[in-house]
C-alpha positions in Angstrom: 108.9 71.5 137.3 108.0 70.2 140.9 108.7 73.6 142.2 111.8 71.8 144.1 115.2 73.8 143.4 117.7 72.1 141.4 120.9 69.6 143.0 123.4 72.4 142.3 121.5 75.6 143.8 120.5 73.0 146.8 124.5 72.1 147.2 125.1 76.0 146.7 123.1 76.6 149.2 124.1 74.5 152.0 127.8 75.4 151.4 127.2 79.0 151.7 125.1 78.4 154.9 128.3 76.1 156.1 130.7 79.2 155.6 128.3 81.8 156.4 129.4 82.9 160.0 126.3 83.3 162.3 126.5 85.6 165.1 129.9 86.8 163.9 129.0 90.4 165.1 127.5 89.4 168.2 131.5 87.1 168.6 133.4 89.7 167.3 131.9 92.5 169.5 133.4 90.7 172.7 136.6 89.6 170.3 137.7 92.7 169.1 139.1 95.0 172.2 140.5 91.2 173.4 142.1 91.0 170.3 143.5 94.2 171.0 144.4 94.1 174.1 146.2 91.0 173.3 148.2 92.6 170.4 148.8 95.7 172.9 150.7 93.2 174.9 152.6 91.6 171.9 153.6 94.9 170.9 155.1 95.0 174.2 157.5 92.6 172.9 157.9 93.1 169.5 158.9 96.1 170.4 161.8 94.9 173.1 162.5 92.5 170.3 162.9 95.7 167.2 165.0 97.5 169.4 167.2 94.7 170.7 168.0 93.9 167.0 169.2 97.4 166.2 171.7 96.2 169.1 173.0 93.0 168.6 172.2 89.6 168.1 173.3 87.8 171.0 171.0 90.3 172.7 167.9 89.8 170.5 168.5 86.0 171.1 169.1 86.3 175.1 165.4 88.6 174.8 163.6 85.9 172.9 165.5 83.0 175.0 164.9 85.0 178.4 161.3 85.8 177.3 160.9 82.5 176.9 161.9 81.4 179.9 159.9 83.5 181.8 156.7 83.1 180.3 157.6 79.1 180.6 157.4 80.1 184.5 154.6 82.5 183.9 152.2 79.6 182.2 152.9 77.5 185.6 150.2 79.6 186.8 148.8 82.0 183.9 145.7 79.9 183.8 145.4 78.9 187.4 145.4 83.3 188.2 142.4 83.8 185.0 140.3 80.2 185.8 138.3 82.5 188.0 136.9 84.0 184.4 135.6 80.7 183.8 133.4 80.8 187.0 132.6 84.4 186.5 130.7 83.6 182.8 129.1 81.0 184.4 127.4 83.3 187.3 127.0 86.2 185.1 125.4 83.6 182.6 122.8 82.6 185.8 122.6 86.1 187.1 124.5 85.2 190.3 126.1 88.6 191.4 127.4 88.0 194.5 129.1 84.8 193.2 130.9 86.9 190.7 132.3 89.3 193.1 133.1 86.6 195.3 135.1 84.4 192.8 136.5 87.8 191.3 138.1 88.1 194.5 139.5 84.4 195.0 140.9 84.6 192.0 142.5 87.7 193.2 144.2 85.7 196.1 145.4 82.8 194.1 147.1 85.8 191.5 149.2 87.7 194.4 150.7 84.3 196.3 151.4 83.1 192.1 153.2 86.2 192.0 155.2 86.3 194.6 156.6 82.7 193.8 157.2 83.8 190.1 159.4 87.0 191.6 161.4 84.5 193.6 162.0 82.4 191.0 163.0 84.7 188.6 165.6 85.9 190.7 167.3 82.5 191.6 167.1 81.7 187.6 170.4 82.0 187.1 170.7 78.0 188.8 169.1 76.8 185.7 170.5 78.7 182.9 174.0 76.5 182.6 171.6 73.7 181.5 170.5 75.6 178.3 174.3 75.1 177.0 174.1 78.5 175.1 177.2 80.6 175.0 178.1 81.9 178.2 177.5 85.5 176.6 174.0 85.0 175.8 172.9 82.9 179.4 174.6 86.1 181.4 172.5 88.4 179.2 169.2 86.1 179.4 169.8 86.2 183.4 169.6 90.3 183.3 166.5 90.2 181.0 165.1 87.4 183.2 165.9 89.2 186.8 164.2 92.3 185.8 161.1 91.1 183.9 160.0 89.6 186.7 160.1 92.6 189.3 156.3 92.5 187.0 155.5 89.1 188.1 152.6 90.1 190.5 151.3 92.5 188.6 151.1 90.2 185.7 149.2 87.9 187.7 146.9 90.3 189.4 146.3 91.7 185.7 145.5 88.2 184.2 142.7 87.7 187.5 141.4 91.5 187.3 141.0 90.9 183.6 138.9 87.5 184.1 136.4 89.3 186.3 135.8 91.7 183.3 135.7 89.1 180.1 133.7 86.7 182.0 130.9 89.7 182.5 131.2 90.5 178.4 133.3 94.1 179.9 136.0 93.8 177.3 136.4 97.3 176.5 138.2 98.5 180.1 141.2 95.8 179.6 141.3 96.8 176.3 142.0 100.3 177.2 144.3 99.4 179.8 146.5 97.3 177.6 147.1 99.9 175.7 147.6 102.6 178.2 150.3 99.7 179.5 152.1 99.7 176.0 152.3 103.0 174.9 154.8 103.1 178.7 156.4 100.7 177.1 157.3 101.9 174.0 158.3 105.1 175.3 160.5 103.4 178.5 162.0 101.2 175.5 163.5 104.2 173.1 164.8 105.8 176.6 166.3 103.0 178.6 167.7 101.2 175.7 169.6 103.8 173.8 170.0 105.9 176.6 169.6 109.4 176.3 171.7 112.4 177.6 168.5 114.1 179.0 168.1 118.2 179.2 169.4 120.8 181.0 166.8 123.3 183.1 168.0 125.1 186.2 171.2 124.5 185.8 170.3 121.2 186.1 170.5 117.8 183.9 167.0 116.0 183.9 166.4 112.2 182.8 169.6 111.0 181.5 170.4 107.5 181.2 173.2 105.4 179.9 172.3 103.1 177.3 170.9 100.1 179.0 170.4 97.5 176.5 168.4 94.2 177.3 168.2 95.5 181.0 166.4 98.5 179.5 164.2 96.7 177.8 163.3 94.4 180.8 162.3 97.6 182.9 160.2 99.0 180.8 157.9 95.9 180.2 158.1 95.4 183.5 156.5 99.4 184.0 154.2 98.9 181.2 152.9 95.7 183.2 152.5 97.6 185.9 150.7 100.4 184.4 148.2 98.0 182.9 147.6 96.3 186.4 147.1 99.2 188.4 144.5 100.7 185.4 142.3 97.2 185.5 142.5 98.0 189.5 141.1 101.2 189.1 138.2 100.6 186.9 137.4 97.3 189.1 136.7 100.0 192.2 134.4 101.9 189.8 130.9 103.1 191.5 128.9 101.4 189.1 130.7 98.0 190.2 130.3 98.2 193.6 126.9 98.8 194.1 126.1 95.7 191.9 129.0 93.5 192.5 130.4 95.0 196.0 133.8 94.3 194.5 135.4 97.1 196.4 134.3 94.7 199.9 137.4 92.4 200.6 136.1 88.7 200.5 138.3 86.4 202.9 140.0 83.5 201.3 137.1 81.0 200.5 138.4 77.2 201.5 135.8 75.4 199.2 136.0 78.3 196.1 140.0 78.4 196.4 139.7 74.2 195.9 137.1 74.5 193.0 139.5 76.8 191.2 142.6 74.8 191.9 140.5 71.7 190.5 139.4 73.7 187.5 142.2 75.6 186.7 145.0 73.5 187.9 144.8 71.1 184.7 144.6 73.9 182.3 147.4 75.9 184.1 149.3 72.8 183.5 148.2 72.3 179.9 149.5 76.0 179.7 153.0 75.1 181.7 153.4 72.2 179.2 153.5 73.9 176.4 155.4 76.6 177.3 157.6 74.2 178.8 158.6 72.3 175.7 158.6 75.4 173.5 161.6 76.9 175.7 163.1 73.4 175.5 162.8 74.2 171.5 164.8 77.0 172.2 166.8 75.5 174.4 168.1 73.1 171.3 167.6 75.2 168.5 170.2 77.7 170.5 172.4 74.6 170.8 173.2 75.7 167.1 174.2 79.0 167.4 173.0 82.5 168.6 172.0 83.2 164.6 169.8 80.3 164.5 168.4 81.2 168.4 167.7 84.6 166.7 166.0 83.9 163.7 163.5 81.2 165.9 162.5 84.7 168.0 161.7 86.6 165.1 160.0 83.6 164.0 158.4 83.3 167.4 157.3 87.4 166.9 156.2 86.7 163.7 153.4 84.0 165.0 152.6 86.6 168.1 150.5 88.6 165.5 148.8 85.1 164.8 148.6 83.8 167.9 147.2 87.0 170.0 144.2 87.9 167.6 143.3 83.6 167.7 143.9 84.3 171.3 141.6 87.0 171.3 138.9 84.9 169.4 139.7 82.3 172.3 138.6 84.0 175.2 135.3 85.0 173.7 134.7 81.5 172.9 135.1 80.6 176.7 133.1 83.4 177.4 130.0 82.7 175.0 130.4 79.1 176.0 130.7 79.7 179.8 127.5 82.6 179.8 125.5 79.8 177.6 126.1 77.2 180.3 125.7 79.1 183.0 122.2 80.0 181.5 121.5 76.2 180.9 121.8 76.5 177.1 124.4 73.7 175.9 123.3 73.4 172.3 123.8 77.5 172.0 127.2 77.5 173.9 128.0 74.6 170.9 126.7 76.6 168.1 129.1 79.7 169.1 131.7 77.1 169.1 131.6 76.4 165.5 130.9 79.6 164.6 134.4 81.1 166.2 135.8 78.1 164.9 134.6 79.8 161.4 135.9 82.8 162.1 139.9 81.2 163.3 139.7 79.7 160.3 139.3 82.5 158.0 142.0 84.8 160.0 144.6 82.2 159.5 144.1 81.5 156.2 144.4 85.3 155.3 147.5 85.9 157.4 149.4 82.6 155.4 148.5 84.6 152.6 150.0 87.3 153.8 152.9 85.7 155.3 153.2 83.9 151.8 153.6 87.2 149.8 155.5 88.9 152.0 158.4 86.4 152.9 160.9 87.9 151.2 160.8 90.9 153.6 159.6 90.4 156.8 162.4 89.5 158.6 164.5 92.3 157.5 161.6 94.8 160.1 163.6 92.4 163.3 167.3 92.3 162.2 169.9 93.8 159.9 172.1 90.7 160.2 172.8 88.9 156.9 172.8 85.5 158.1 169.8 86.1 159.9 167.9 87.1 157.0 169.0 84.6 155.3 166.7 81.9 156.5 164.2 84.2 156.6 161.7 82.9 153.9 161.8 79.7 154.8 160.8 80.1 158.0 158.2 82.6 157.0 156.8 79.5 155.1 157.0 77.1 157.9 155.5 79.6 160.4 152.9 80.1 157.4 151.6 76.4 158.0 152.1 76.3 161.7 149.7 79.4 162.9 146.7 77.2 161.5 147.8 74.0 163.7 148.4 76.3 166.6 145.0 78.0 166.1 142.3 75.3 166.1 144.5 73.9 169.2 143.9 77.5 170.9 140.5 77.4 170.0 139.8 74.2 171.2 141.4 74.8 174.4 139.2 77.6 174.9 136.0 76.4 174.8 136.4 73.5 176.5 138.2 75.6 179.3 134.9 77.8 179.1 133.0 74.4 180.0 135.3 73.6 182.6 136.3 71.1 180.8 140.2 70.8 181.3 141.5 67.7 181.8 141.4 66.1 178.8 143.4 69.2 177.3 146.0 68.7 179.7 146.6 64.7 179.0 146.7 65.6 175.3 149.1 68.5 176.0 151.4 66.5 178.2 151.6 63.2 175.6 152.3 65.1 172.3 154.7 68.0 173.8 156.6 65.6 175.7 156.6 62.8 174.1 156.9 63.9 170.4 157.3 67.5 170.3 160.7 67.9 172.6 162.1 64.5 171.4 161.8 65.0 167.9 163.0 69.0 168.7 166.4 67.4 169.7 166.6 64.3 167.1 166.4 67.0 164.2 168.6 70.1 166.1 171.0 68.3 168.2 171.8 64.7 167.1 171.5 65.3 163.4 172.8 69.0 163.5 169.5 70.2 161.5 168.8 73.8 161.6 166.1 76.3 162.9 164.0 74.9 159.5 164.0 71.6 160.5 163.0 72.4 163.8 159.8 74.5 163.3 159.1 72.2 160.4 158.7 69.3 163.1 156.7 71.4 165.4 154.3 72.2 162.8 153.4 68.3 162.7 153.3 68.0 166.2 150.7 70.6 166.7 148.8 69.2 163.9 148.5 66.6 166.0 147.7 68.6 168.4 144.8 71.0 167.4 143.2 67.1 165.6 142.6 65.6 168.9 141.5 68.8 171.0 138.9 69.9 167.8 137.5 66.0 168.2 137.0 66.1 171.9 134.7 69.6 171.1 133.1 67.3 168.4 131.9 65.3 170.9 130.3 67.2 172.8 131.3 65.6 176.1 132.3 68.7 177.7 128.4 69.6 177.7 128.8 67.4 180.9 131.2 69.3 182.8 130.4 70.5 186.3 132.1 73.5 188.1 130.3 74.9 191.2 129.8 71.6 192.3 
């Protein structure tokens, strides 16, 4: 009796200190409303994709094919519009006021010209859909959903940049709001524009009718809801209290030397972003090769993950933001400890939602589509999407912190070697020359981003972007 506490309590002990998450309210304070906000903005298009189903398939599968193809524009830029976030946690971090007003605002500039290019593009889209080889039904529908989504291309943008100036200062709770304000337009644009409705009489007059739009419908109405949000983040960022400290409401002229640190920064991880957007719409791209059934059943699949994805997304951008405020207050080994800790906490949420998605197989496609042939590779799919959420996670996580460091290179050179040089290829050996199905396919995708989340967890390991540099 040396007073010492036995092996097994000793081993007990460490492994509950391992799992115990530290600081989880602290994380999960500055998760939770961007967790929501993120699943606001899923809902968005779960909703489009509910409602499509209830139509027909080819126009659920042009939805999840034209959504697909949009955001694969989108994520040319998506990160390059919110890098300014990065930059922001940092000041706010130091206590740097006027540098987070000014970045704020270079951000802001870098959101409107992404914008306007996106807008462009979306209406010249219809060049490139002949090369997806889907029916011609399907690429004529996509081109409608793809046209009017992106009459929200600048607000989207502006949204992502407002947004960053508010996350990186630990203000989570006014996009939060605003996201929801955003998709409740939404919902109630989708039931009117899709359906149609024959509107009421007052005054002799008929008020508010529509014809049943379809995927057009749907397209406005996220494209409203976008809107909505951008112009509510807008709003709140002119609030008193904001310009007195931040004099955010004082136009800052385009910044030569900030405009090139955020391009450095943010150009790598915009193109991490583009990449793997990129070769997921090539996935679909192949996987419709086999048939709009098969092109629908990958978009519920797709839906399904959102609920994974945006709640890990969530997680993500408070790991920047711990990581980026830690930095910025010259505190590496803090801005690593919140790194394991949200880690922790990804790890936990995905494990619970395969559990869920485990149980539950047998019915959760039959909430997206009434179609029999659809539903019939539901479970599997279910299962495979089961694994892949994990894998996708710990890449996400990943991503983010070392994007909160400033650290984005490296992301982008593992992004670009594994999505292009395994992911697409083996994509189209199992799809198209051996004439696999949507199983295969997100069966193959699960091992790539494997892959994936392994290498981007072991550069965090490292701790080598404790080194990064961002204000020069």
């Amino acid at each position: 009796m040396d007073g010492h506490p036995d092996p097994p309590v000793v081993a007990r002990r460490t492994v509950a200190s391992l799992a115990r998450v530290h600081d989880a309210r602290e994380i999960m304070v500055l998760a939770l409303p961007n967790i929501l906000t993120m699943l606001s903005q899923t809902l968005m298009w779960t909703v489009d994709t509910a409602m499509l189903g209830r139509v027909d398939s080819a126009s659920l599968a042009a939805a999840g094919l034209g959504g697909m193809i949009t955001w694969c524009g989108y994520s040319l830029f998506n990160n390059l519009s919110r890098i300014s976030g990065t930059f922001v946690a940092q000041a706010h971090g130091g206590g740097d006021d006027d540098r987070v007003g000014h970045y704020a605002w270079q951000g802001l500039y870098i959101a409107l010209a992404a914008g306007a290019l996106l807008t462009v593009a979306g209406w010249y889209s219809y060049l490139v859909l002949p090369w997806t080889r889907n029916p011609a039904d399907v690429q004529e529908l996509t081109y409608t959903y793809i046209r009017w989504r992106s009459l929200s291309a600048v607000a989207t943008q502006v949204s992502f940049a407002v947004t960053a100036f508010f996350v990186g200062r630990r203000d989570v709770k006014v996009p939060m709001w605003c996201g929801i304000a955003g998709n409740v337009v939404n919902v109630v644009l989708d039931v009117w524009l899709i359906f149609g409705w024959e509107g009421f009489r007052l005054g002799g007059v008929t008020w508010l009718a529509v014809p049943p739009l379809g995927i057009q419908g749907a397209a406005v109405a996220t494209s409203i809801g976008t809107a909505v949000n951008a112009l509510g983040l807008l709003g709140f960022a002119l609030a008193p209290r904001l310009r007195e400290r931040y004099r955010i409401h004082r136009p800052r002229r385009p910044d030569r030397r900030a405009l090139t640190r955020l391009v450095r920064v943010g150009s790598p991880a915009a193109g991490e972003n583009f990449v793997d957007m990129g070769g997921f719409a090539m996935f679909s791209v192949f996987v419709g090769t086999a048939g709009a059934v098969q092109l629908a059943a990958s978009q519920i699949t797709i839906q399904l993950l959102s609920f994974s994805f945006m709640p890990l997304w969530g997680l993500t951008m408070a790991a920047g933001v711990l990581v980026g405020n830690s930095l910025g207050a010259g505190r590496p080994d803090r801005a690593a400890h919140y790194g394991r800790q949200v880690y922790k906490l990804g790890t936990y949420y995905s494990l619970l939602l395969a559990l869920a998605m485990v149980l539950l197989r047998e019915r959760v496609f039959a909430v997206f589509s009434n179609d029999p042939q659809v539903l019939a590779l539901g479970s599997a799919l279910v299962l495979a999407a089961a694994a892949f959420q994990y894998f996708d996670g710990v890449r996400m996580l990943s991503s983010g912190i070392l994007q909160g460091a400033g650290d984005t290179r490296y992301a982008m050179i593992v992004t670009v070697v594994l999505m292009w040089g395994l992911f697409i290829p083996l994509t189209w050996y199992l799809v198209v020359a051996r004439q696999g199905d949507v199983v295969a396919a997100w069966l193959g995708a699960g091992v790539c981003y494997l892959l994936q989340g392994l290498f981007l967890w072991r550069r965090f390991a490292s701790g080598r972007w404790r080194h990064a540099r961002i204000f020069g």
